[in-house]
C-alpha positions in Angstrom: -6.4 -25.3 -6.3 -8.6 -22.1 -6.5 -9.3 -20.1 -2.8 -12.6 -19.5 -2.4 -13.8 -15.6 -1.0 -13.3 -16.9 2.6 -10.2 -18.3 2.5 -8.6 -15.5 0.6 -10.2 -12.8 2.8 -8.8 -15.5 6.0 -5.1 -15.4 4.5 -5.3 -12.3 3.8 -6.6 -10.9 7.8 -3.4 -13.1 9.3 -0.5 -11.6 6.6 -1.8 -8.2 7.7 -2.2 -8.7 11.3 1.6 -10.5 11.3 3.2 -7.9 8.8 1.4 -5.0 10.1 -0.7 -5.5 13.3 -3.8 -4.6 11.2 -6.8 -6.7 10.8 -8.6 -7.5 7.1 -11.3 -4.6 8.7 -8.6 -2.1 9.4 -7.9 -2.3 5.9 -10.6 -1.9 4.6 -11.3 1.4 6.5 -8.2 2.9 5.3 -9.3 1.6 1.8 -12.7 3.0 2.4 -11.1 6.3 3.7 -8.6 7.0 0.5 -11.6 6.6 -1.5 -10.8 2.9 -2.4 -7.8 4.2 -4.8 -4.0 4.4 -4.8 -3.5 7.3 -2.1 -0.4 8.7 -4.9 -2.3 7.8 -8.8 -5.6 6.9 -7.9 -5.8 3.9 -9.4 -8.3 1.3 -8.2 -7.1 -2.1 -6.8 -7.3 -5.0 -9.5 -9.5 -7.7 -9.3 -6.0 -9.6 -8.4 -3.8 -7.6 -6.0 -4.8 -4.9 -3.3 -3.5 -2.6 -2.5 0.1 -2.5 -0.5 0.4 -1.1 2.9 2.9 1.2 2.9 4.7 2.2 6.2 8.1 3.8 7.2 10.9 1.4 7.7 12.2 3.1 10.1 9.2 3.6 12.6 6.9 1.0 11.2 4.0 3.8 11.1 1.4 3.1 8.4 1.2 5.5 6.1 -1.5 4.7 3.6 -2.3 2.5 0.9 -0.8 2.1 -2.2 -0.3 0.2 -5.9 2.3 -2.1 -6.1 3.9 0.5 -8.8 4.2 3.5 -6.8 5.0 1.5 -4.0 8.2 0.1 -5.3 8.8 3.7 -6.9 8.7 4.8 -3.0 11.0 2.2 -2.5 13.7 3.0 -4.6 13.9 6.3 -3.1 14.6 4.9 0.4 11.7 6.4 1.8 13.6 9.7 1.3 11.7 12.9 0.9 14.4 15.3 0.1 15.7 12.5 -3.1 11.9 12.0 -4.2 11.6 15.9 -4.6 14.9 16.2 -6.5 13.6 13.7 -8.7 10.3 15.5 -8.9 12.7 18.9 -9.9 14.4 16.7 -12.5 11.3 15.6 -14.2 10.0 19.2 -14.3 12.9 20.6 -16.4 
């Protein structure tokens, strides 16, 4: 069964305000704000997925929006600046 605009937009309000304390209009701001792209690449949400919300696991600050890629790239690197630079040197040699 296919969700209709509303619905979607309804599910999607009450997984952000219970993951994130955010509302569907917060969101959008912060979408608005970054230009409606990936705040890392740029890229533009797909007709099928928005944009993540990324926040620190540690303080559960939001930090921005983001594509499911870089995301999960953030991810792997534990949310840890000092490793995401060393990987950043690597790539550079």
């Amino acid at each position: 069964m296919k969700l209709d605009r509303a619905a979607k937009n309804k599910a999607a309000s009450a997984n952000l305000q219970r993951k994130y304390g955010i509302t569907l209009a917060d969101y959008n701001r912060m979408l608005k704000a970054q230009g409606g792209r990936c705040a890392i690449c740029g890229r533009k949400p797909s007709k099928t997925r928005r944009l993540d919300v990324d926040h620190s696991h540690k303080s559960g600050r939001i930090r921005g929006l983001l594509c499911h890629r870089d995301n999960r790239g953030l991810a792997w690197f534990s949310d840890n600046p000092a490793t995401l630079r060393a990987a950043a040197d690597y790539l550079s040699k």
